[in-house]
Each structure stands twice: as C-alpha cells, then as structure tokens.
C-alpha positions, -999 to +999 in steps of 0.1 A: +000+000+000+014+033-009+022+059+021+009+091+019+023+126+028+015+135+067+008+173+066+028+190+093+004+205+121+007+228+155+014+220+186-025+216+201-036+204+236-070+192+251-072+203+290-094+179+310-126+193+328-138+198+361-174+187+360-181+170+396-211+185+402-246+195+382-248+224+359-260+248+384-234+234+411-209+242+392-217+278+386-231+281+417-195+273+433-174+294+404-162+313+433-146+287+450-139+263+416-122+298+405-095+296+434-085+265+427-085+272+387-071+304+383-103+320+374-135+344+387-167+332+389-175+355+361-147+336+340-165+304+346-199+316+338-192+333+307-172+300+295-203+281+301-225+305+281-204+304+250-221+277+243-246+273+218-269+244+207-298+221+216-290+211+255-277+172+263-271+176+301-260+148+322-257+137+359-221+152+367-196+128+376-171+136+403-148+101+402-141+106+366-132+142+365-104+163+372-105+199+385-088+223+360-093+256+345-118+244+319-115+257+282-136+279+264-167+267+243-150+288+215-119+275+217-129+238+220-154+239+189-129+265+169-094+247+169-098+212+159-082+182+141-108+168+120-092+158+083-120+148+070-127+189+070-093+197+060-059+200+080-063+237+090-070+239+126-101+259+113-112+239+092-136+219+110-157+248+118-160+262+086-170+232+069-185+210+091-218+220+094-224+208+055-224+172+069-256+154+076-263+144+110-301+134+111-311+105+105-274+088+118-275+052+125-245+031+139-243-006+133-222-031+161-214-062+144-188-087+142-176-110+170-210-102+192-238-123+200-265-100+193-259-075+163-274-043+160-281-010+143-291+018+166-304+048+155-293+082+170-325+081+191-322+051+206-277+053+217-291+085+236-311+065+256-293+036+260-280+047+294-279+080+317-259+102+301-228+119+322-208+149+324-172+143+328-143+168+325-118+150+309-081+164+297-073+160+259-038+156+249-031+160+211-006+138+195+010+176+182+021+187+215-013+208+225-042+198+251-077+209+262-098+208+291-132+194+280-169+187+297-181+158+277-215+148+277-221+108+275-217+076+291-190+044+293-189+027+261-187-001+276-228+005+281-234-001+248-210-033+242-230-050+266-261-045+247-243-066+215-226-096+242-191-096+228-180-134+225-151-148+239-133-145+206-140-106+204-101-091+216-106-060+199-129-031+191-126-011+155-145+023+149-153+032+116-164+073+110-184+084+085-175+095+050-201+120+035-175+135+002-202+156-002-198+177+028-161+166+034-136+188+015-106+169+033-113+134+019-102+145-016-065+149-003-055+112+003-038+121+034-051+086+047-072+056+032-110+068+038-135+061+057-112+067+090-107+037+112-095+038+145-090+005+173-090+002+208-081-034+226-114-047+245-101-041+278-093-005+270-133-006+250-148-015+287-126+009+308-151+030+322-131+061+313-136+053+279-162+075+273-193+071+242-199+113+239-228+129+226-224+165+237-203+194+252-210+217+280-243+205+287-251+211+245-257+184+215-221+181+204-209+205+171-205+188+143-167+201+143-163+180+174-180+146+165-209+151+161-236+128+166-214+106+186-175+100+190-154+087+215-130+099+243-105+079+257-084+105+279-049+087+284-044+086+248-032+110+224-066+125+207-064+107+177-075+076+192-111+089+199-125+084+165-155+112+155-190+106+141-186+071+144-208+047+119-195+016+125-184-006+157-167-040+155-160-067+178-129-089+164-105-113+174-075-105+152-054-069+160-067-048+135-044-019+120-058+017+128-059+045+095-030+064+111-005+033+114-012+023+078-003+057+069+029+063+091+037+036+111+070+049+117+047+074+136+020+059+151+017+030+167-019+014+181-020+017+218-011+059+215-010+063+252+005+097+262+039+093+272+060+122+277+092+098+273+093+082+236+093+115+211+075+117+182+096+116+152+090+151+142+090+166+177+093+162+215+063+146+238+077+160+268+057+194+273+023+206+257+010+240+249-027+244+262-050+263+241-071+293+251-035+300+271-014+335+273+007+332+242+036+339+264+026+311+294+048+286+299+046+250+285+031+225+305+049+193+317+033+163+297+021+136+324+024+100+316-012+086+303-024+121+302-025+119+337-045+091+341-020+063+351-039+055+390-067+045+366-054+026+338-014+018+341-020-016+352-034-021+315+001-022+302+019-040+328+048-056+315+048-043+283+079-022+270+056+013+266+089+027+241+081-001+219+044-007+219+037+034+214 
C-alpha cells in the first residue's frame, strides 16, 4: 500500500474538565472552583454560556473528572483536528456544518452475539448520560480541558454480548464526500478507522460522547457521537462514528497504515518516547497567554492510577 504525505500541524492540547457537580453546582461554586482554577466566577460563567446548541445535560460525575481551568466553548469547537474537513486547525468549523447528522444510525457487528443498528434516538437513551471533565492531549504537543456529555462505552458493548473470541474493538467514522472537503487529499485511506483493545473498549473512562457543555455536540467536534479515551493522544477517539466492530484479530488503525514509523496502536500519552517530528515532553494548552509557559506532559495524560496496570509488562517505548 502506498504511504501518503503527513501534513505538518501545530502543537494543540485538550485540557481535561472539572465537572463534579450538576450544571448549576458548578456555577453556583465558580467562586470557590475559581481559586483553585485560576479563574472568577465571572470567567466560569461566561465560559459556560459560549455555548450554543440544543442542550444534552448529564448527571455530573465527580470520580471521573479532574479539577482544572476548563477551556472555552470557543476555543474547543474552533481549533480542531478533523481531516476529513481539512488540515487547517479551522477547518472543521467552517465546513462541518455541510455534513448530515439526522437521520445517523451506527451498526455493532462482528464478533458479538446479538448485532445491531441503533439509530441516534435510541444510543441516547441507551443509558444516563454523564458529564465528565476530561483532559485532551493531542498527538502535536497541545491539550484541552473538555466537559463531555455521555456515558462508558462499555454500556453499549454490553447490549451486543461480545463473545469470547472478540479481543478488539474497531471504529469506523463516517465518510459524507459531499460535505467533506478533506477526503479529496489522500492524506489517509478513507473512511477513518480507529481500534481500541477490548479491555481499554470496557474501561469506564472510555467514554461514548454525545455533547459538550451540557449542549448536542458540534459537528466540528464529532458530532452525533464520537469517542474519548483520555490517556491517549486524541487521535484515538474516532469522531462521528458509523460503524463498531468486535474482532479477534489486531486490526491496523488508518494512522498506522499511513505512518507507522509514527503511530503506533495503543497511543498512550507518554512524555518519554518523542514523536519523530518533535518532543512529547511538554504541551501548549489552548485558550493560554501566548507567552505562558509550556506544560509538563504527564504519563497517560495523567491518568496512570486509573489505567497503568493495563500495560503491565509491556515495554511502553516499543508498543507506542
């Protein structure tokens, strides 16, 4: 298979969110969320009403998130890596709202007992949606914090009864050429395909997101559905998912195909093996003072009391 140009991007960074309360909570404590974040209670507030949209709120979910300085609405639905949109960090936002969203239907077949094909309608209500502030570390050196609205995917693989032979999960994102500018470069083989092993699938960090700040998700962002795992680089949580697969056999996700001198399938943030283009070890986070100081990349995002003992015994500088 031939390899294909990788377009050189910015340094981006997804900051994890501090939703461990309900909506109202959470503004109603800005005052005392602010001394701990860096930020007025006016700061929070007016972060929170950037946001535009149809609301998706969610029981908030302390356990699962972290308490940081949250990023903008603006920010998080304005600088985005969606290729199928284009490589611009802009890109996304400009043209995303060509792509059809309604009716959206996602089939989950493979090595699964009972297959299915929900419709939008029905994955909504599949199980109490949460709000979880999560970080979100990009693979070019620049994070986010982020209040996702969803629930564990792990929700929804029960419905299908993986069998014992199902060892991985593959996520296949919609192609619409239509509506999708960035498809015509053949940066990667399209439709996008992304993997996650089936223990890293049922984590219940690994998220199934439908919205942001308490709104339907943008379609810059996902939209109607995509995933968030938070210890690995962005890339990993596949956007405006179609297509979910339980199979036995490790499957080879669009970005190692394309650069597997690059990429590698697990994708766990690890400050300590480089990318080949530039350092891992510190992160710029967006919505930032363009003169603040880089930020010391944690291993896993952060995340390692949650998920490290995932990998134990593996050699994390060879399995990247």
């Amino acid at each position: 298979m031939s390899r294909f140009r990788i377009p050189r991007v910015p340094a981006t960074e997804i900051t994890p969110e501090h939703v461990w309360m309900d909506r109202r909570r959470w503004l109603g404590r800005a005052a005392a969320l602010g001394a701990l974040a860096g930020a007025g209670p006016a700061a929070f507030a007016a972060r929170a009403d950037e946001s535009t949209g149809p609301a998706l709120e969610g029981r908030t979910n302390a356990e699962f998130s972290v308490m940081e300085k949250p990023t903008s609405w603006r920010d998080i639905t304005s600088y985005n890596n969606f290729y199928e949109f284009g490589t611009d960090k802009g890109d996304p936002r400009r043209h995303a709202g060509r792509m059809v969203t309604e009716p959206w239907a996602v089939a989950v077949e493979g090595e699964v007992l009972k297959p299915r094909t929900f419709d939008i309608d029905a994955l909504r209500k599949l199980a109490p949606m949460e709000e979880r502030i999560y970080r979100l570390r990009c693979v070019e050196a620049w994070s986010m914090v982020v209040p996702w609205v969803g629930y564990p995917l792990s929700e929804l693989l029960r419905q299908v009864e993986p069998t014992g032979n199902a060892r991985y999960v593959t996520f296949e994102t919609a192609l619409q050429p239509e509506a999708m500018p960035g498809v015509g470069r053949r940066i990667i083989d399209w439709p996008y395909v992304e993997a996650l092993r089936m223990d890293e699938a049922m984590h219940p960090l690994t998220l199934l997101v439908f919205g942001l700040y308490g709104k339907v998700l943008p379609n810059q962002n996902g939209a109607p559905l995509r995933l968030a795992v938070p210890w690995k680089y962005g890339f990993k949580s596949g956007k405006s998912i179609v297509r979910i697969r339980c199979v036995e056999e490790k499957p080879s996700s669009s970005w190692m195909v394309a650069a597997p001198t690059e990429y590698g399938f697990y994708a766990n943030v690890n400050p300590d093996v480089p990318h080949p283009r530039w350092s891992q070890a510190t992160e710029r986070r967006i919505g930032d003072h363009i003169l603040a100081p880089r930020v010391k990349t944690r291993m896993f995002n952060g995340y390692g009391e949650q998920v490290a003992s995932l990998y134990a015994g593996m050699d994390l500088s060879r399995d990247f």
